[in-house]
C-alpha positions in Angstrom: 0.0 0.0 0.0 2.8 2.3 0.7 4.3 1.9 -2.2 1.6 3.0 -4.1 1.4 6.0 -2.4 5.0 7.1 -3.9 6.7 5.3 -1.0 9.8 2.9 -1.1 11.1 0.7 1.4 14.5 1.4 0.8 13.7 5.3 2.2 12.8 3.8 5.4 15.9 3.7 8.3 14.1 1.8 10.6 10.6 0.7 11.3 11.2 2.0 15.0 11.5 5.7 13.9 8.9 8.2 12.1 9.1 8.7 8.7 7.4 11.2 6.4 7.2 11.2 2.5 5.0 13.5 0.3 2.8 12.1 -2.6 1.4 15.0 -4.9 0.1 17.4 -2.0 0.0 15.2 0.9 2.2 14.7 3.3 2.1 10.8 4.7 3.8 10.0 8.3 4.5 6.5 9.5 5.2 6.3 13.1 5.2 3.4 15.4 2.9 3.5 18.7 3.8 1.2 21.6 0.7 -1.1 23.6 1.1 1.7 26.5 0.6 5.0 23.4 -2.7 3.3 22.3 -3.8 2.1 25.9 -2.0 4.2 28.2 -3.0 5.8 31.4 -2.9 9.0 29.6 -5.7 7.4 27.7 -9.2 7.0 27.9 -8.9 3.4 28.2 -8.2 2.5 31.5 -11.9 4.1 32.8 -13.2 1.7 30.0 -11.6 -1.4 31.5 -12.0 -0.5 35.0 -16.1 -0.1 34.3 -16.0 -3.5 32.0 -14.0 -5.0 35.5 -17.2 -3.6 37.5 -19.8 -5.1 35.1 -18.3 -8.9 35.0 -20.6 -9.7 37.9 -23.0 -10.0 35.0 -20.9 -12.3 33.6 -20.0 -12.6 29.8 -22.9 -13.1 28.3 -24.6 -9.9 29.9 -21.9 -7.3 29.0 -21.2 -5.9 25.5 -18.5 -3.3 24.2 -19.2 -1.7 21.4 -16.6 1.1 20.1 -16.3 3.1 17.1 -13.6 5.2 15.6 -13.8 8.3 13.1 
C-alpha cells in the first residue's frame, strides 16, 4: 500500500523511527505507537476497563463493548 502512495522501502531507516514522505500534495507520516501510546494511562482506556472490571458480575454473556472510531 505504501508503495503506491510514492513510498519505497528502501527510504525507510528503521521501522522503530517516524518517517514522512509527500505524494502530490500530501504529506504521509508512518510512526510506530507502543501497547502503553494506544492504551496508556494517559488514555481513555483505563476508565473503560475499570467499568467493563465492574460489570463482570454480570458475567460474559450480559456485557457488551461496542466502540467506534472516526
Amino acid at each position: 500500500m505504501a508503495a503506491s502512495r510514492g513510498y519505497r522501502a528502501a527510504d525507510s531507516r528503521s521501522a522503530s523511527e517516524r518517517v514522512e514522505w509527500t505524494t502530490s500534495d500530501l504529506v504521509c507520516a508512518y510512526e510506530p505507537l507502543t501497547i502503553g501510546d494506544v492504551l496508556g494511562p494517559t488514555t481513555h482506556w483505563p476508565h473503560v476497563f475499570a467499568v467493563m472490571k465492574a460489570l463482570d458480575r454480570f458475567g460474559d454473556d450480559g456485557v457488551r463493548l461496542v466502540v467506534a472510531f472516526d
